[in-house]
N, C-alpha and C positions, 0 to 999 in steps of 0.2 A: 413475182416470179424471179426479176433479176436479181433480189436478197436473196432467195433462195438459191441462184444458181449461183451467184460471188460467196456464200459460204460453204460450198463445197468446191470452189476455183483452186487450180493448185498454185495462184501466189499465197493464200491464206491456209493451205491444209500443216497441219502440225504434227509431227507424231506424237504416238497416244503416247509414251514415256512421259512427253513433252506437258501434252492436252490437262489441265487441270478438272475438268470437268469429265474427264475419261474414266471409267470403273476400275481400272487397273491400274497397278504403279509398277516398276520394274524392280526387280528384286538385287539386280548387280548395274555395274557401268558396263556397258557396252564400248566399242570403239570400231571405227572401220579403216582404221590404219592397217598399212600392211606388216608383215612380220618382221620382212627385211628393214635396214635403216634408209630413212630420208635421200635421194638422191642428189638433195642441196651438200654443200658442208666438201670437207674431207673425206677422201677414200681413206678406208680403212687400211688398208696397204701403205699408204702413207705415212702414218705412222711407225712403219718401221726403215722408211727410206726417208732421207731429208729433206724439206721445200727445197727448193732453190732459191735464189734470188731475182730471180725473172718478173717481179710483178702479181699483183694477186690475179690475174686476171687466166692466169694458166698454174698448173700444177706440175711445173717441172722440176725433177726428183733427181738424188743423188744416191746413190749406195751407199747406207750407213752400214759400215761393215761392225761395228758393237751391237747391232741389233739383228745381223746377221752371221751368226758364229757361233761354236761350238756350246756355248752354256747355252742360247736360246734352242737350239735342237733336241728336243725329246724326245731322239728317238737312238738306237745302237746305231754305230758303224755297219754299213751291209747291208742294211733293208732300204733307204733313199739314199743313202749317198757313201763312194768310196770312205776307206782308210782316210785319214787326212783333207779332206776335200775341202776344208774353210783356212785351210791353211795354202793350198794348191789352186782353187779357185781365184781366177782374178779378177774382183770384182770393183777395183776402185778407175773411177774415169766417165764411169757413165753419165749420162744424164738424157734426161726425157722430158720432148716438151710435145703439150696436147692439151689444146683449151675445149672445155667442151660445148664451147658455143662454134667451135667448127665443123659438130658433126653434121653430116650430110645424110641423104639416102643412096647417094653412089657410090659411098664409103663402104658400105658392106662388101663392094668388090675387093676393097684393101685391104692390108694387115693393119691390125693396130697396135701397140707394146701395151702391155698389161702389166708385164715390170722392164725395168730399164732394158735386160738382156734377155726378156721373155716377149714372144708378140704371137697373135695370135689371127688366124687370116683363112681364107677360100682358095681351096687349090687355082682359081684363076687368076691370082698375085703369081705362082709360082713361076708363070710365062713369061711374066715382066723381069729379064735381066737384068736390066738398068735398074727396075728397082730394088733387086735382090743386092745389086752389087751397090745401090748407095747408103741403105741401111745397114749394110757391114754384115748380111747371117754370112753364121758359119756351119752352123746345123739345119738341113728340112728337114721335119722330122714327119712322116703322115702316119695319120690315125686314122685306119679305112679297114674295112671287111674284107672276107677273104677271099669274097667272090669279084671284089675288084684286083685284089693278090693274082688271083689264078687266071684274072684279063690280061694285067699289068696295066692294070689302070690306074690311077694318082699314084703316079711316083714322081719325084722331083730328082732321077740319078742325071737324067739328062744337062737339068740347068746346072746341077751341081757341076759334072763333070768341066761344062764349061765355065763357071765361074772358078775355078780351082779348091770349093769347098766339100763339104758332108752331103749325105742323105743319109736317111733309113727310113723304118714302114716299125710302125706297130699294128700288127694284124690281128681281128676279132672275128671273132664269128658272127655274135652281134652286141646289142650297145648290151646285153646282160653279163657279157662275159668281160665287160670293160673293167669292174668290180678289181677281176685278179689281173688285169693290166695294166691298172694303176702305178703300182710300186715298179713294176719295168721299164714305163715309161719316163714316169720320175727320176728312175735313179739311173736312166741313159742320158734325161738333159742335163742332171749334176755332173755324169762323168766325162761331158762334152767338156760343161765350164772349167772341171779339172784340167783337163787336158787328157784323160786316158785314153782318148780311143785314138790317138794320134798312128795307131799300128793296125790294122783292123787283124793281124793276124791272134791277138791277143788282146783279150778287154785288158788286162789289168797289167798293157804296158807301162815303162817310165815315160812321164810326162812330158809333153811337147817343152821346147827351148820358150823362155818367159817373152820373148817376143812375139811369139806366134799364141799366146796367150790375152794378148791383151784385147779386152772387148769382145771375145767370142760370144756370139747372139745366135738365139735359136728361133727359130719360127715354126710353128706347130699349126697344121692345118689339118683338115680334112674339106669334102667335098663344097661344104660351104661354112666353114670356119663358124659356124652357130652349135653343133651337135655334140658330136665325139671330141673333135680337138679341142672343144669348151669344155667338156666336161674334164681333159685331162690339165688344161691349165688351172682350172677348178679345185680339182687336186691336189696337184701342186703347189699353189698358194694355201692347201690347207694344212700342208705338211711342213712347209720351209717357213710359213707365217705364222702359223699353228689360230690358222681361224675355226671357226665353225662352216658348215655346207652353208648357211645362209651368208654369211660375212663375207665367203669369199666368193660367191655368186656373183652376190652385190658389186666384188670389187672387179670383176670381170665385165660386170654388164654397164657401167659406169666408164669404160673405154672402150667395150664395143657394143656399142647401144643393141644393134640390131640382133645381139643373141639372147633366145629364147631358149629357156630350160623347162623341158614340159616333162610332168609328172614320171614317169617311168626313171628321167634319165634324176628328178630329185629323188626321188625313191634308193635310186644305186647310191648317191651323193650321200645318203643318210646312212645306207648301211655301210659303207666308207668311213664317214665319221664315227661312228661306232668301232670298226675295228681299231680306227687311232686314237681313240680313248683305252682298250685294252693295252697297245702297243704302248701307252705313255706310262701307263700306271705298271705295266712290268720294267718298262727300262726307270721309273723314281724309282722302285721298289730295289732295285739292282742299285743305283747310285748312293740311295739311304745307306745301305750294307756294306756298301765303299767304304762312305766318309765314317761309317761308324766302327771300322777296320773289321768287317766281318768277312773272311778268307771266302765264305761258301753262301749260296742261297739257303739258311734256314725252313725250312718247309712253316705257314704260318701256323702260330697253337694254335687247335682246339678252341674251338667255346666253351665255358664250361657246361653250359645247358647239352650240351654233347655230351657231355660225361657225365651226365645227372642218369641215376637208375632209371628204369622203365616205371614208370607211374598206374599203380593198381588201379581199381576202378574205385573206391573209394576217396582217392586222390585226386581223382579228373571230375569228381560228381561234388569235392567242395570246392572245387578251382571253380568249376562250373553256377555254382552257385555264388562265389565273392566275384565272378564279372558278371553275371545276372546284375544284383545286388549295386553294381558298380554303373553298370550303363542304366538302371532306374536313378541312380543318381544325378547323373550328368542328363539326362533326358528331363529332370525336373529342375536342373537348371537353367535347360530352354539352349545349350551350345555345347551339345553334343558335335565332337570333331571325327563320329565314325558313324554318321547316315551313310548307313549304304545308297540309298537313292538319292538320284542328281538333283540339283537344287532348281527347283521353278523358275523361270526369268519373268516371269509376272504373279503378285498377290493381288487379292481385292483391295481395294482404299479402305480405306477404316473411314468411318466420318469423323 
């Protein structure tokens, strides 16, 4: 009885992919890795900011301003960031240091930087004065609905006022409408770093004196610095780093551990990604035209199978018959590349 019951124990159960004696074999590799990359190693972000020299034992980063400037941006002037903005932005000076064997679970009450001059936190940082005022923000920026608008609840005008710095409020209805708030949000933290909003009576005053320039940080929160204001640093980093929703998830959740991106808000992330893949491939399509000195946007030709006559029935009945004729072919050479039906994960063993 106890052979019996020690070969079905689960130190010894095997999977049947595994099991040689099993009926079935698997038909593909399998993997239980997740999508995103390894949380060992380098942030992806990183890569476009420099190590420092602080030791391997933390990742504190400098502003590589060649890696952040106008050739890396794929996108027009106007939709993320003013006229001039890598030219007006002051981005050299910073540095960030954050090992991530310090993170805690009390931490989630605090901001954490995600880029040198980007951090990202729980409107219950925004209380702490001392701490607002030792990290240097110079923007709060909140990300909150509208039915907190219409309370006047999370708003940080109070600390500001008394720090001498910014506030403002990005208002949603709710996190589906965050989608077309992205690019406003975006391109009010670039024209912070600019310097434009130094007037409030006019966005697109002349820019603050270069002293009052240097270091401007922004802090972006909403109620608990995991949701909304995640998803718009999220953003962010996908537009000025030009990642994908999963790279820069990754690079967000790798300096605040405690945020949680649940389905709906990946869902927006994705349709996001998707408009800035159109937005990329019209602004190359515009710069190809540029450099190849073409004054105007060409409309693109035609295919020519657009211009091909309308095909009689005679014409569609031996087309019809040479892919007959074609996929017997490929079907008797056993790797046919157009089975409509999905492939089995398990066959029988052959003996």
């Amino acid at each position: 009885m106890s052979d019996i019951m020690s070969k079905f124990s689960p130190s010894s159960e095997v999977p049947m992919s595994q099991d040689i004696q099993a009926h079935y074999v698997r038909t593909q590799e399998y993997t239980s890795a997740p999508k995103y990359p390894p949380s060992v190693g380098m942030s992806p972000a990183l890569g476009y900011f420099g190590s420092g020299q602080f030791g391997d034992d933390d990742d504190t980063v400098v502003v590589d301003k060649k890696a952040f400037s106008r050739e890396t941006h794929q996108f027009a002037d106007g939709d993320f960031v003013c006229p001039g903005f890598f030219n007006l932005a002051y981005l050299d000076g910073f540095t960030r240091r954050f090992n991530h064997s310090q993170w805690s679970y009390e931490m989630r009450r605090e901001a954490q930087p995600i880029l040198p001059f980007l951090s990202l936190g729980p409107f219950s940082c925004v209380r702490d004065l001392e701490f607002l005022r030792s990290q240097g923000f110079t923007l709060l920026l909140a990300i909150r609905n509208r039915q907190s608008a219409h309370a006047r609840l999370l708003s940080a005008d109070k600390a500001a006022t008394q720090l001498g710095i910014k506030a403002d409020t990005i208002d949603v209805l709710d996190n589906q409408e965050l989608i077309s708030a992205f690019p406003r949000a975006i391109r009010r933290i670039n024209d912070h770093l600019a310097g434009m909003d130094d007037n409030s009576d006019s966005h697109l005053s002349s820019p603050m004196a270069e002293d009052s320039l240097r270091k401007r940080k922004v802090l972006v929160f909403c109620e608990s610095g995991n949701e909304r204001s995640a998803g718009v640093v999220i953003a962010y980093i996908m537009v000025m780093l030009n990642l994908d929703a999963v790279r820069a998830t990754h690079t967000v959740q790798q300096h605040r551990f405690c945020v949680s991106i649940e389905d709906p808000m990946k869902r927006i992330l994705a349709a996001f990604e998707s408009i800035l893949m159109a937005k990329r491939d019209v602004e190359n399509a515009k710069r190809a035209n540029i450099q190849s000195g073409a004054t105007t946007l060409a409309p693109p030709p035609v295919p020519p199978v657009l211009l091909a006559k309308k095909r009689n029935f005679a014409d569609r009945q031996e087309n019809d018959i040479d892919m007959a004729d074609s996929d017997m072919e490929i079907d008797s050479e056993g790797h046919s590349s157009l089975d409509r039906m999905p492939r089995a994960p398990f066959q029988d063993r052959v003996a």
